[in-house]
N, CA, C and O atoms as a Tripos MOL2 file, in Angstrom:
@<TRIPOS>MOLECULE
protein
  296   295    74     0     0
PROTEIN
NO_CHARGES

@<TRIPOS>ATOM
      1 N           5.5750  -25.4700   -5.0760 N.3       1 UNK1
      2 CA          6.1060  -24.7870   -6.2290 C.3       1 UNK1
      3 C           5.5690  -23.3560   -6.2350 C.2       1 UNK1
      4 O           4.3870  -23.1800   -5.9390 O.2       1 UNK1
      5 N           6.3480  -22.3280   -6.5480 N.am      2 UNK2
      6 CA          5.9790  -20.9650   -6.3120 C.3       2 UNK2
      7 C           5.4940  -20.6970   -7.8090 C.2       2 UNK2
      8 O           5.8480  -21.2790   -8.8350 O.2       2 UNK2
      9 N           4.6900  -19.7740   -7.6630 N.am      3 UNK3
     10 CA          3.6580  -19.1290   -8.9370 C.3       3 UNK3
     11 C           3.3670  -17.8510   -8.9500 C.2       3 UNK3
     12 O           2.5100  -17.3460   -8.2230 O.2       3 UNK3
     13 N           4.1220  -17.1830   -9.8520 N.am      4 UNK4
     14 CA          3.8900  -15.7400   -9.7180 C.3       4 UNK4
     15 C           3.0750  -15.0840  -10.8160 C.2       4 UNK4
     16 O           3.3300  -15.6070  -11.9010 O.2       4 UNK4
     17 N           2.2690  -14.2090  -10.8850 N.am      5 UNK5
     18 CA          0.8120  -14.0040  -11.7660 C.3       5 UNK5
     19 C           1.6600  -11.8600  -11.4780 C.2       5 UNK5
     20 O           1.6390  -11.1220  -10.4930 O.2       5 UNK5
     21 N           2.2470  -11.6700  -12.9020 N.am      6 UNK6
     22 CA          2.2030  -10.3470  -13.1450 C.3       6 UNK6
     23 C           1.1330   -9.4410  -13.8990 C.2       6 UNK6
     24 O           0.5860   -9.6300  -14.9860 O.2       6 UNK6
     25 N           1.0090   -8.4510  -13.0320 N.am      7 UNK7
     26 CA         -0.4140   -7.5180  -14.0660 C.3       7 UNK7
     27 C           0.1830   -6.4210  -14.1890 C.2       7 UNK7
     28 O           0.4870   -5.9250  -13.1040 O.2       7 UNK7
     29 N           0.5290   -5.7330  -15.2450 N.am      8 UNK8
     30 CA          1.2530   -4.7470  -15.4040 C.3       8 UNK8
     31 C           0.0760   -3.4670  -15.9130 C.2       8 UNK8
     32 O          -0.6480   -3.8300  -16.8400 O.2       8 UNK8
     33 N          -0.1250   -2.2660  -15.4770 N.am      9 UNK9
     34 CA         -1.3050   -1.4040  -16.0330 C.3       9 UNK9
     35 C          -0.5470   -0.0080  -16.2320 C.2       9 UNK9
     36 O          -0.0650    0.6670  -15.3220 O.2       9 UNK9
     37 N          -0.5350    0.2700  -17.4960 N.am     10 UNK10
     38 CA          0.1190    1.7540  -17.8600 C.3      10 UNK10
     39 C          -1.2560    2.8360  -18.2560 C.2      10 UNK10
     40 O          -2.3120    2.6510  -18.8620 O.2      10 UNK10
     41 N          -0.8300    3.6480  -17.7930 N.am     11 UNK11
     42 CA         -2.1620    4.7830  -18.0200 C.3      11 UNK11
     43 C          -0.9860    6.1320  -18.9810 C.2      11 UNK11
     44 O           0.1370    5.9470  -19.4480 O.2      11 UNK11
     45 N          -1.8410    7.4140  -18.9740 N.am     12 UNK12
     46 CA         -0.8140    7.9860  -20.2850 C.3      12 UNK12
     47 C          -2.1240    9.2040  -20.2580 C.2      12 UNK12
     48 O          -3.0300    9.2290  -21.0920 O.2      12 UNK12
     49 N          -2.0090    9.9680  -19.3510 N.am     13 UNK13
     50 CA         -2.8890   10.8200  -18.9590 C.3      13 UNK13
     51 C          -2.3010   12.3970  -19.0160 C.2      13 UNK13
     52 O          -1.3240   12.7730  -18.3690 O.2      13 UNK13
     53 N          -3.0250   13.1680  -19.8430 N.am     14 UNK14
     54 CA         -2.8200   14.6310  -19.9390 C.3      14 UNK14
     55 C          -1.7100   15.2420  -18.7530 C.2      14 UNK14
     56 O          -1.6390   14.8760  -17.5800 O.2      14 UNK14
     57 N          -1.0050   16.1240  -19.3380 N.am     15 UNK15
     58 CA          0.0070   16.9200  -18.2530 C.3      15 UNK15
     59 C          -0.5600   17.3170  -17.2740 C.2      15 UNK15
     60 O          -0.1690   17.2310  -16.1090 O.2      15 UNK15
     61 N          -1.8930   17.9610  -17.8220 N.am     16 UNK16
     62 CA         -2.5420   18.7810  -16.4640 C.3      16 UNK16
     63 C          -3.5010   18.2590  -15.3310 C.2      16 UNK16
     64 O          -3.8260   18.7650  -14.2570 O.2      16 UNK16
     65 N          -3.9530   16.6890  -16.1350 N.am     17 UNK17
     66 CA         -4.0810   15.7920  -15.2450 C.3      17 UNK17
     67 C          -3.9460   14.7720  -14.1310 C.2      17 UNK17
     68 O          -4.7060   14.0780  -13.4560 O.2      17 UNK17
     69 N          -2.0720   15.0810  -14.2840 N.am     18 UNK18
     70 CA         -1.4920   13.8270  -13.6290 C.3      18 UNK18
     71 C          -1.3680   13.7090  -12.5920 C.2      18 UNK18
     72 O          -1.0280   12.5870  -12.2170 O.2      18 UNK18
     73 N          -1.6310   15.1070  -11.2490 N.am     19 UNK19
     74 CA         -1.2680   15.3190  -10.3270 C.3      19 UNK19
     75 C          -2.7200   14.7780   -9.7140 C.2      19 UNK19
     76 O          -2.7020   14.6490   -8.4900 O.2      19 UNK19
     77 N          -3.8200   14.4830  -10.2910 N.am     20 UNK20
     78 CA         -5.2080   14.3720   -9.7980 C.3      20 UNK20
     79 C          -5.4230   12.6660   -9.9160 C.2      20 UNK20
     80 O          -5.6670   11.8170   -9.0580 O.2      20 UNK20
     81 N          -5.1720   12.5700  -11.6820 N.am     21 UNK21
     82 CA         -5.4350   10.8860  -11.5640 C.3      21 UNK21
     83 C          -4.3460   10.2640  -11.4360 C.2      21 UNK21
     84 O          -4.6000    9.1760  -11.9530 O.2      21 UNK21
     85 N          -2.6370   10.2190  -10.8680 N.am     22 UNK22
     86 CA         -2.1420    9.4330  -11.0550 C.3      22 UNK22
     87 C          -2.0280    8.5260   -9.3340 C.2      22 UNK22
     88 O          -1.7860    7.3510   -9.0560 O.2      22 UNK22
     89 N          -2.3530    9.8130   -8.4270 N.am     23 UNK23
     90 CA         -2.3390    9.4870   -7.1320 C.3      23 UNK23
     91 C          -4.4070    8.4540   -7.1100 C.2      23 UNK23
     92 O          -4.7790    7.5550   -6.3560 O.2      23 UNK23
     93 N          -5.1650    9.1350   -8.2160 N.am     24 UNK24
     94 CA         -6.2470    8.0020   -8.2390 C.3      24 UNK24
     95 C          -5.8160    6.5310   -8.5840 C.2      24 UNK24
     96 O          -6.1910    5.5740   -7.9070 O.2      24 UNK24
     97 N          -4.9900    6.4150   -9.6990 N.am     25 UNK25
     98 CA         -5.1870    5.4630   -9.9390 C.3      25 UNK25
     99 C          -4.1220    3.9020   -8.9200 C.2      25 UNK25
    100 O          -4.1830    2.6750   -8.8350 O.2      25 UNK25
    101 N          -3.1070    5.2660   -8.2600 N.am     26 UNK26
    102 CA         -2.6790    4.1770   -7.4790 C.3      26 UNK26
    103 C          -3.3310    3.8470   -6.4860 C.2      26 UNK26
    104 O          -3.0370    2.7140   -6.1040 O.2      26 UNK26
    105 N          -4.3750    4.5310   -5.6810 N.am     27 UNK27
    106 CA         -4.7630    4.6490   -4.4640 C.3      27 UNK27
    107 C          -5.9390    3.0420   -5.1350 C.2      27 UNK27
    108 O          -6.3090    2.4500   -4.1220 O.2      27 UNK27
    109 N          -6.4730    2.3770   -6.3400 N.am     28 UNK28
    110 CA         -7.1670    1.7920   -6.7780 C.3      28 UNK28
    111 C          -6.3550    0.6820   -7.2050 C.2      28 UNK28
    112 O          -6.7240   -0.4520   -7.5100 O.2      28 UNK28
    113 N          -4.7790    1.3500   -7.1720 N.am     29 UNK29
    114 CA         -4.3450   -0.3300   -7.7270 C.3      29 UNK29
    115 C          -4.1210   -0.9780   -5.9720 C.2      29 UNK29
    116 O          -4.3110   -2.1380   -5.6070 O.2      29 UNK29
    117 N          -3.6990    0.1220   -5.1780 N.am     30 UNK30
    118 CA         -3.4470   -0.1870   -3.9980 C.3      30 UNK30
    119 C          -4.9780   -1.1310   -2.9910 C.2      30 UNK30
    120 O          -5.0030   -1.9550   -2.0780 O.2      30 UNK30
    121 N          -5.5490   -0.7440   -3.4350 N.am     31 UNK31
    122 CA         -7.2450   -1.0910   -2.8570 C.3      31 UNK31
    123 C          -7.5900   -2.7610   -4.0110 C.2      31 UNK31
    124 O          -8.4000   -3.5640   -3.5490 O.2      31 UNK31
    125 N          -7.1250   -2.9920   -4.9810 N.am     32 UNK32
    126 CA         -7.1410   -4.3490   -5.9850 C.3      32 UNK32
    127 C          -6.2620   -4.9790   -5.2520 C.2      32 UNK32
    128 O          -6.7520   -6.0510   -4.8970 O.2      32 UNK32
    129 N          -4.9780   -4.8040   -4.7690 N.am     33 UNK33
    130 CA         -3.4280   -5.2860   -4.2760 C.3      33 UNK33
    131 C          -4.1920   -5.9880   -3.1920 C.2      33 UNK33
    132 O          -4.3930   -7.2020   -3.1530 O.2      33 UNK33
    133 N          -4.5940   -5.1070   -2.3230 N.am     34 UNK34
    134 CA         -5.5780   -5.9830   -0.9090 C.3      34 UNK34
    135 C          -6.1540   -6.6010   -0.7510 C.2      34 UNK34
    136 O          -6.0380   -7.3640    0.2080 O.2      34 UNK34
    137 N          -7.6130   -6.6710   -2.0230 N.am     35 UNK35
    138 CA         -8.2000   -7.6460   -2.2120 C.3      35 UNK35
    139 C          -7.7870   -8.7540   -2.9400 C.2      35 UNK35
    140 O          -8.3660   -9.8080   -2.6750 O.2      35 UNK35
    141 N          -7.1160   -8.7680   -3.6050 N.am     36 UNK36
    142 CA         -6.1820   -9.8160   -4.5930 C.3      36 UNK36
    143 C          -5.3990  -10.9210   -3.3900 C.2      36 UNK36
    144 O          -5.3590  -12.1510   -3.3720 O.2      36 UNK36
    145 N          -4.7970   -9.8480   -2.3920 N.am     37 UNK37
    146 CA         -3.9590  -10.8560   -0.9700 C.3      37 UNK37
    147 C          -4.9500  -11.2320   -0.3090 C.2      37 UNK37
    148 O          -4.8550  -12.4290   -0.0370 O.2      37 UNK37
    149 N          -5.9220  -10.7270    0.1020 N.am     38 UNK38
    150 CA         -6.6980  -11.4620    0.7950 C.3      38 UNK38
    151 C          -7.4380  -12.4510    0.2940 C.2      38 UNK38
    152 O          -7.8990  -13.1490    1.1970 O.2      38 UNK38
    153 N          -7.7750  -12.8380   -0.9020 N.am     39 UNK39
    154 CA         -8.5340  -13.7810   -1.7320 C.3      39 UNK39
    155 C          -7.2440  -15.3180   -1.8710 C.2      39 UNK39
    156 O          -7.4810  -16.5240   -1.8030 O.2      39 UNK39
    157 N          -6.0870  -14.6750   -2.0520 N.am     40 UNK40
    158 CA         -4.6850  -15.5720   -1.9980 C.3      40 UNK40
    159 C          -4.4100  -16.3740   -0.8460 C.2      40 UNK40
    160 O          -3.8880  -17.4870   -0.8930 O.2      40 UNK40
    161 N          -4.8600  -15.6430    0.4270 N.am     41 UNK41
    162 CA         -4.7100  -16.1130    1.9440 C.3      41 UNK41
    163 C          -5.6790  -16.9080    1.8990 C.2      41 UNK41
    164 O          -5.4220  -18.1110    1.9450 O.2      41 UNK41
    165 N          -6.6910  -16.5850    1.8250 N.am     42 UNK42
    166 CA         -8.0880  -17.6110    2.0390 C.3      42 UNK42
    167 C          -8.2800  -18.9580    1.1760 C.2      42 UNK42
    168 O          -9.2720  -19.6860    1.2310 O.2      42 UNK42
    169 N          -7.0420  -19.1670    0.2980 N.am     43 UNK43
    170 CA         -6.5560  -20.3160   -0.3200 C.3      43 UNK43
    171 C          -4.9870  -21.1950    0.0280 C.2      43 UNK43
    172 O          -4.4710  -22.1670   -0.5230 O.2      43 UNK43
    173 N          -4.5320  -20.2930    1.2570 N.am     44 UNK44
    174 CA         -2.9760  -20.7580    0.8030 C.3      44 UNK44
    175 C          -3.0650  -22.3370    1.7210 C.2      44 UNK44
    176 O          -3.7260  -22.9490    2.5600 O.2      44 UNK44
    177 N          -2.0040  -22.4090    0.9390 N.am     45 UNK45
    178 CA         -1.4700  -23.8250    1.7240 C.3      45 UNK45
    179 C          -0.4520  -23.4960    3.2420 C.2      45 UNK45
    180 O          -0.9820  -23.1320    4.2910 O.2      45 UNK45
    181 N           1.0220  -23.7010    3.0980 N.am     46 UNK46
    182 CA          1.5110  -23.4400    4.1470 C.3      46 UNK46
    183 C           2.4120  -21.9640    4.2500 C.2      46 UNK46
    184 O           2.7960  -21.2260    5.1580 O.2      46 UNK46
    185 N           2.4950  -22.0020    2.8400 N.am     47 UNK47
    186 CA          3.4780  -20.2300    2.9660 C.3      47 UNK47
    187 C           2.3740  -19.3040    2.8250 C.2      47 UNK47
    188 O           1.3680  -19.5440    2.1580 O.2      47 UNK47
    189 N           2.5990  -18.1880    3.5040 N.am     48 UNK48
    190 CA          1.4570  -17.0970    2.9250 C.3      48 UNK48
    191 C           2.2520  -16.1980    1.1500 C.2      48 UNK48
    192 O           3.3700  -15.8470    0.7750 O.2      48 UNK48
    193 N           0.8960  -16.1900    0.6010 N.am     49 UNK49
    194 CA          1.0530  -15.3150   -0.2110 C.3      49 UNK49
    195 C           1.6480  -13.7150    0.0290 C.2      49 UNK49
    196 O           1.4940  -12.9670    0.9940 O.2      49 UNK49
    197 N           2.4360  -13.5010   -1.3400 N.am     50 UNK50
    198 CA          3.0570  -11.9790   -0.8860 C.3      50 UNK50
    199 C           2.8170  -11.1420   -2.0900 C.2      50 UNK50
    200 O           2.8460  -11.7990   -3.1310 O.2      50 UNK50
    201 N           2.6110   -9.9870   -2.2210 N.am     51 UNK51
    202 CA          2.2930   -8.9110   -3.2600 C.3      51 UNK51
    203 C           3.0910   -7.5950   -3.0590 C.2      51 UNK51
    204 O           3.6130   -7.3070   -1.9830 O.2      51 UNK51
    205 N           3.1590   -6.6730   -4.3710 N.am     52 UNK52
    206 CA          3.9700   -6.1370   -4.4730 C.3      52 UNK52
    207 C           3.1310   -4.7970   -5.1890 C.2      52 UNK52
    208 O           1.9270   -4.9210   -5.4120 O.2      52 UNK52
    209 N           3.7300   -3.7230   -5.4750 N.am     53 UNK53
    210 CA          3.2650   -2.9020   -5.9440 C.3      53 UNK53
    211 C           4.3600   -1.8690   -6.5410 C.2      53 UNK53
    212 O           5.1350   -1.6020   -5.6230 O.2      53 UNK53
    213 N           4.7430   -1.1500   -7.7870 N.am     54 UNK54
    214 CA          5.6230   -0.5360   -8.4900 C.3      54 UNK54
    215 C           4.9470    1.1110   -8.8830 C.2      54 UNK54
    216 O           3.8010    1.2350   -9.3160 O.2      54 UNK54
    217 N           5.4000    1.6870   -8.7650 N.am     55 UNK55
    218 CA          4.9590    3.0360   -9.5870 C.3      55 UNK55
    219 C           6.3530    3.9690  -10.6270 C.2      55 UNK55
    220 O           7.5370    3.9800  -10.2900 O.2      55 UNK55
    221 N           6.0430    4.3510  -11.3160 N.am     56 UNK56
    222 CA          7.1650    5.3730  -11.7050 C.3      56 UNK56
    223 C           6.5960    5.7100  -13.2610 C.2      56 UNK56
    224 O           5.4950    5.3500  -13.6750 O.2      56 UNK56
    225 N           7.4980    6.4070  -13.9550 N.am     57 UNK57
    226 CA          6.7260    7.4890  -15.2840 C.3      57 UNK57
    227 C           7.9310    6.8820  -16.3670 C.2      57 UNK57
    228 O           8.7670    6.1210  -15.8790 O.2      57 UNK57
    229 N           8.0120    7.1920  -17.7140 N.am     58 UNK58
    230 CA          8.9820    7.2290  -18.4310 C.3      58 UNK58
    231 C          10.0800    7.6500  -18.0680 C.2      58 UNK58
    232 O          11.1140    7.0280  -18.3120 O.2      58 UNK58
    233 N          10.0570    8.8030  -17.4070 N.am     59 UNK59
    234 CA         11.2600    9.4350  -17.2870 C.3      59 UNK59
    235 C          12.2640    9.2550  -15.7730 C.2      59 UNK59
    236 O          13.3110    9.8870  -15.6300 O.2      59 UNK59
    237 N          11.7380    8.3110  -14.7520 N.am     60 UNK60
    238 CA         11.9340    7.8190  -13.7050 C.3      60 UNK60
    239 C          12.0610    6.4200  -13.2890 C.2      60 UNK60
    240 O          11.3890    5.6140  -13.9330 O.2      60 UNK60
    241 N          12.8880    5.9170  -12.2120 N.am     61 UNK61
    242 CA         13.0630    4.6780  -11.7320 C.3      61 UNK61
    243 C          11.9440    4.4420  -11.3490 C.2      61 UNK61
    244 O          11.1760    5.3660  -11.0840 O.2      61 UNK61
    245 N          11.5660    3.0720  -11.2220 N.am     62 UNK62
    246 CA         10.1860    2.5160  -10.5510 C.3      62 UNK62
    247 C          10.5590    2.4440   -9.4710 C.2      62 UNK62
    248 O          11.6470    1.9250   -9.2250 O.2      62 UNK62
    249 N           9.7470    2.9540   -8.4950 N.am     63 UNK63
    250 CA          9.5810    2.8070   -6.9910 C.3      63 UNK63
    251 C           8.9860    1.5240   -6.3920 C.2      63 UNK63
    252 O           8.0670    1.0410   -7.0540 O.2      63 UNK63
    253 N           9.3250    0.8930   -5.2930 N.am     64 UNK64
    254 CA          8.0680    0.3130   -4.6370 C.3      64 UNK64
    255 C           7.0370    1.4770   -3.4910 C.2      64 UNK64
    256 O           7.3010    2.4370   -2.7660 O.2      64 UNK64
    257 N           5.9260    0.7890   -3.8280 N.am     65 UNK65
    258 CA          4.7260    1.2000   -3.2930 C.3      65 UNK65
    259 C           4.4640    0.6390   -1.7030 C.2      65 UNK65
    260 O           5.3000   -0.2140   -1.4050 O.2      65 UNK65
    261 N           3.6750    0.8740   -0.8280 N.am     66 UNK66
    262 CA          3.5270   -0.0440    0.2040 C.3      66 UNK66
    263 C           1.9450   -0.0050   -0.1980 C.2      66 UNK66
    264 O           1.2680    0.9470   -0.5880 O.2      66 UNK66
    265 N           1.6170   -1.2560    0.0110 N.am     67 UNK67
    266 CA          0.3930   -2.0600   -0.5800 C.3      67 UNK67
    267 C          -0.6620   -1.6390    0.5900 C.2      67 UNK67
    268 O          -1.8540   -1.5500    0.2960 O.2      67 UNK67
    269 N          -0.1600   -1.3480    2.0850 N.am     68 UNK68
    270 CA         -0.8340   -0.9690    3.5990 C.3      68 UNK68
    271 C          -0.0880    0.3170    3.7700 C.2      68 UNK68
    272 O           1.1250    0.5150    3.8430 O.2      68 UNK68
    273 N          -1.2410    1.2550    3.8220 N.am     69 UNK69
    274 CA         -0.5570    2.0840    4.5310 C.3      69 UNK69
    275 C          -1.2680    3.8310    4.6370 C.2      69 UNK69
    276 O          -2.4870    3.9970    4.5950 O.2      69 UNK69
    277 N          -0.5720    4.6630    4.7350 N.am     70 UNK70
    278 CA         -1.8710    5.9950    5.0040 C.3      70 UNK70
    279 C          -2.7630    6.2920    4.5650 C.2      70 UNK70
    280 O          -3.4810    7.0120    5.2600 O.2      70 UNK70
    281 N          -3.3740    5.8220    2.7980 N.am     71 UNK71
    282 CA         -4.5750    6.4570    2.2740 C.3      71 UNK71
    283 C          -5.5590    5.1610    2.8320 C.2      71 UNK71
    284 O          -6.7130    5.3860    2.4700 O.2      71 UNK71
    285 N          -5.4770    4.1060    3.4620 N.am     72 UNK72
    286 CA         -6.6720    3.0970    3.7960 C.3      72 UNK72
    287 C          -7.2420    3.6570    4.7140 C.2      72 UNK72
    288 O          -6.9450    4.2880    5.7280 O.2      72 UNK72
    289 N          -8.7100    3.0950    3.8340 N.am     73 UNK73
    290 CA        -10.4300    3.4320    4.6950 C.3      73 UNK73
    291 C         -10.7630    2.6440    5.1050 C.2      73 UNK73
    292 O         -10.8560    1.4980    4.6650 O.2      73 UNK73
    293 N         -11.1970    3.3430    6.6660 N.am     74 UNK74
    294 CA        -11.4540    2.4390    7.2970 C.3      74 UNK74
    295 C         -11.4960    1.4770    8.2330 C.2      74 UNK74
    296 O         -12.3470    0.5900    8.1690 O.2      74 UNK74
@<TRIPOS>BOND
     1     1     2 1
     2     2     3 1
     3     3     4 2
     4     3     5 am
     5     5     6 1
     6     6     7 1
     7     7     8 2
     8     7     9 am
     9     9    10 1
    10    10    11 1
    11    11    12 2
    12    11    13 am
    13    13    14 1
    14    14    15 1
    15    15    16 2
    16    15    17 am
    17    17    18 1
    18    18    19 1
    19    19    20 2
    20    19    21 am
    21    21    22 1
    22    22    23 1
    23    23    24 2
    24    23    25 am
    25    25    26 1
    26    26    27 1
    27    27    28 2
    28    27    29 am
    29    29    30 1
    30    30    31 1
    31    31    32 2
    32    31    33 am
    33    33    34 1
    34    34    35 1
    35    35    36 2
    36    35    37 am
    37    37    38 1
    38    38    39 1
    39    39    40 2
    40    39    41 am
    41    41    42 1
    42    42    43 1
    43    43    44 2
    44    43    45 am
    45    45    46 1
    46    46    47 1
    47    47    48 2
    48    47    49 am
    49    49    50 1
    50    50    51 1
    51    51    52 2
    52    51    53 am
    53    53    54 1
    54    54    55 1
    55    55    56 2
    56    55    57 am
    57    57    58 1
    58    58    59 1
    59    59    60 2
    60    59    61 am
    61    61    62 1
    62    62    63 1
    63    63    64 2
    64    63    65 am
    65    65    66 1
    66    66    67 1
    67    67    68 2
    68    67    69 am
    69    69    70 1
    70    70    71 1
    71    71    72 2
    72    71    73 am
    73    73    74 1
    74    74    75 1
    75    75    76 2
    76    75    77 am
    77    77    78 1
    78    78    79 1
    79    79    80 2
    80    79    81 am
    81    81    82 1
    82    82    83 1
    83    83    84 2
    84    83    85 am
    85    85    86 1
    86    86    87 1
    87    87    88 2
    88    87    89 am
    89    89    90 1
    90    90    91 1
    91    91    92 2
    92    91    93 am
    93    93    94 1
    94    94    95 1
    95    95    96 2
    96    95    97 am
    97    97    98 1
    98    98    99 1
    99    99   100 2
   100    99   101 am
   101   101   102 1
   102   102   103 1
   103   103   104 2
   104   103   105 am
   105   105   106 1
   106   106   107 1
   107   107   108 2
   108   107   109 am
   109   109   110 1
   110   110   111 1
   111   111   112 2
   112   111   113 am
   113   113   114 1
   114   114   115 1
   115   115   116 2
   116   115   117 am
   117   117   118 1
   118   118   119 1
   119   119   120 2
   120   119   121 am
   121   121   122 1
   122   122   123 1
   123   123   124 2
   124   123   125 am
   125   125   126 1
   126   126   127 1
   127   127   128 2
   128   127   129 am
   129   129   130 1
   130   130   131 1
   131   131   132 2
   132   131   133 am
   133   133   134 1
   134   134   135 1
   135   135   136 2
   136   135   137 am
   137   137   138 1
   138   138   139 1
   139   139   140 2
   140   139   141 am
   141   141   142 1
   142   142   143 1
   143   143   144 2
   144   143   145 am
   145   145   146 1
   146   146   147 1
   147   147   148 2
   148   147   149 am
   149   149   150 1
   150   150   151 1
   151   151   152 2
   152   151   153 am
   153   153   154 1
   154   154   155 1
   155   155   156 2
   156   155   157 am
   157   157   158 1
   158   158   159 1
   159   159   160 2
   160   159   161 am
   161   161   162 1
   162   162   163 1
   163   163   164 2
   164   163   165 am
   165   165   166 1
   166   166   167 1
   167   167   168 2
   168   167   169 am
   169   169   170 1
   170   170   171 1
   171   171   172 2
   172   171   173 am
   173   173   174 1
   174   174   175 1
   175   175   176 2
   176   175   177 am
   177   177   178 1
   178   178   179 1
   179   179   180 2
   180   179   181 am
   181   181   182 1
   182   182   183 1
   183   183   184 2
   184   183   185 am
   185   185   186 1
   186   186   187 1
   187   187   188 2
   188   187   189 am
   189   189   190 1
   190   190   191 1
   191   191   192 2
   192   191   193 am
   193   193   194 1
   194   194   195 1
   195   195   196 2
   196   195   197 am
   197   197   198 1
   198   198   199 1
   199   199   200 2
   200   199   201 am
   201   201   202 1
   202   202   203 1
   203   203   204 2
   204   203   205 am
   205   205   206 1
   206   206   207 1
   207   207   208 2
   208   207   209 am
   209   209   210 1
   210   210   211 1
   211   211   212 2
   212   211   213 am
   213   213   214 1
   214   214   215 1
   215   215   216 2
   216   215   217 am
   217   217   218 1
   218   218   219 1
   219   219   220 2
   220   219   221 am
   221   221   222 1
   222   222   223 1
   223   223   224 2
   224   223   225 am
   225   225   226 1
   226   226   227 1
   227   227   228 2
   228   227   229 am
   229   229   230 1
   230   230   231 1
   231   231   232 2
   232   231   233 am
   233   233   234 1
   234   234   235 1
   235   235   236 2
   236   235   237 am
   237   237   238 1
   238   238   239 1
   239   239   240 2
   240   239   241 am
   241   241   242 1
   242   242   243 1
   243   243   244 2
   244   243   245 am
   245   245   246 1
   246   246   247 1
   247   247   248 2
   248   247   249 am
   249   249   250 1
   250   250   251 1
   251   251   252 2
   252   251   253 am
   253   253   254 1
   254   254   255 1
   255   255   256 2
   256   255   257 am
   257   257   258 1
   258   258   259 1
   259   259   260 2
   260   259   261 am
   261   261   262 1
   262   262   263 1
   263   263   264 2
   264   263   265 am
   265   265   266 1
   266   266   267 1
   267   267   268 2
   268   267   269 am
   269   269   270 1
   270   270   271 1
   271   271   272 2
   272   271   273 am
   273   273   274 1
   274   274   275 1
   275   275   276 2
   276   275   277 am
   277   277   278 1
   278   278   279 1
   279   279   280 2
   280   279   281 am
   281   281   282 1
   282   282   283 1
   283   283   284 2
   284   283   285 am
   285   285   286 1
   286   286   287 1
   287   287   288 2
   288   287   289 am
   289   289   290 1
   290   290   291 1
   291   291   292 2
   292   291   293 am
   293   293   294 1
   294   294   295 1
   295   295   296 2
@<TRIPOS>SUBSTRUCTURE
     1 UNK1         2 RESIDUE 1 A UNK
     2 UNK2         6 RESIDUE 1 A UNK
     3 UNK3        10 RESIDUE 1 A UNK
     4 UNK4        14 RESIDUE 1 A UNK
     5 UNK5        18 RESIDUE 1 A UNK
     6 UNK6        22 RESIDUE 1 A UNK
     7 UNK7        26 RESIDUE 1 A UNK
     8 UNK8        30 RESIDUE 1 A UNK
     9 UNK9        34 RESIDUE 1 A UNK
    10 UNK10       38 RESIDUE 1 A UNK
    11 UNK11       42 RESIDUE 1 A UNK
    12 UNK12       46 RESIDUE 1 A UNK
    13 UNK13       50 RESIDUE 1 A UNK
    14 UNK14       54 RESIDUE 1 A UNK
    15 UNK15       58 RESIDUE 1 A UNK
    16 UNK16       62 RESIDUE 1 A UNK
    17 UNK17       66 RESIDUE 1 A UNK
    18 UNK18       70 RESIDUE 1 A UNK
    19 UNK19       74 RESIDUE 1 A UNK
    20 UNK20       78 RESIDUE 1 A UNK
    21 UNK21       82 RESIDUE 1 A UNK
    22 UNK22       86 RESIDUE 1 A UNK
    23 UNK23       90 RESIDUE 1 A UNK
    24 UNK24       94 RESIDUE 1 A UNK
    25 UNK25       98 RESIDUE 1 A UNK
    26 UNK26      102 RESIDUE 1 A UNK
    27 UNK27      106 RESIDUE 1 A UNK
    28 UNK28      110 RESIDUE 1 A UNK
    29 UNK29      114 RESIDUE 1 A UNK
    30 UNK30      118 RESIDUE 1 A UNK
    31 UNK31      122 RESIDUE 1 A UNK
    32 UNK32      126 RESIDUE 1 A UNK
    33 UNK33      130 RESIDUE 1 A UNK
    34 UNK34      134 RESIDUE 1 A UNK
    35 UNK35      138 RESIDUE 1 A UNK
    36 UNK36      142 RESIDUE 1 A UNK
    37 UNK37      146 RESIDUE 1 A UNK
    38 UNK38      150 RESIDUE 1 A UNK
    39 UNK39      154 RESIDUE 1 A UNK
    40 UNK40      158 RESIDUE 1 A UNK
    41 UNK41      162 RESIDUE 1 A UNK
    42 UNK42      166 RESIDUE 1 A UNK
    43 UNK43      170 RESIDUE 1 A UNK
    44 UNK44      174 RESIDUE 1 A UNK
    45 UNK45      178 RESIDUE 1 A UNK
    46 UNK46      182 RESIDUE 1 A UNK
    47 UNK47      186 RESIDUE 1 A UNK
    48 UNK48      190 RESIDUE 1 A UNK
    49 UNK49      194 RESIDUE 1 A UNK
    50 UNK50      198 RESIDUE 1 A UNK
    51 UNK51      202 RESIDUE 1 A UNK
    52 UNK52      206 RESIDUE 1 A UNK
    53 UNK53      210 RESIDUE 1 A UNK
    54 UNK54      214 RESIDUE 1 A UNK
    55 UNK55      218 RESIDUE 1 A UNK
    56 UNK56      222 RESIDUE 1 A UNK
    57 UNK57      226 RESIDUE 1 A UNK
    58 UNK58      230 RESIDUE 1 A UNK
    59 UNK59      234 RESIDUE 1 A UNK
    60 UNK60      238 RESIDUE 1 A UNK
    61 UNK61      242 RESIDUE 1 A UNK
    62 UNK62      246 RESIDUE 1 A UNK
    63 UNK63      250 RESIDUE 1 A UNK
    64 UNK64      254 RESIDUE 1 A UNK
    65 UNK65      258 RESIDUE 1 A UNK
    66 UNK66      262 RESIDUE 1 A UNK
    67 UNK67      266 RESIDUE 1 A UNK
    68 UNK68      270 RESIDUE 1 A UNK
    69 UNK69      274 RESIDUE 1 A UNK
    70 UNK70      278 RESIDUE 1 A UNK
    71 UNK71      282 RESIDUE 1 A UNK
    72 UNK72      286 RESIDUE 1 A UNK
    73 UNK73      290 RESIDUE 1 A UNK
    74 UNK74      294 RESIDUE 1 A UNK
């Protein structure tokens, strides 16, 4: 039986801030996303677990994110 666990996190950060923390705070949801799959794998049964990641503002479509990919350390 499939089980899906949504965490939804809105932030709401100054104009002149957004260009500094909004790429922080994804680069941190992106770095939770990894550890969250890897904690999922080290339990699964026969399907592997899969995760997802969304970004976008009020005034924009939500994007997908890639959960792997150029800002990882390491």
């Amino acid at each position: 039986m499939a089980y899906t666990i949504t965490i939804e996190l809105r932030v709401d950060f100054d104009t002149a801030n957004v260009k500094i923390k909004n790429p922080m705070m994804l680069k941190l949801a992106r770095q939770s996303a990894r550890e969250l799959l890897t904690r999922a794998m080290m339990i699964q049964d026969q399907r592997a677990p899969s995760i997802m990641i969304t970004d976008g503002d009020f005034f924009s479509e939500s994007k997908d994110v890639a959960v792997f990919g150029d800002d990882e350390e390491g």
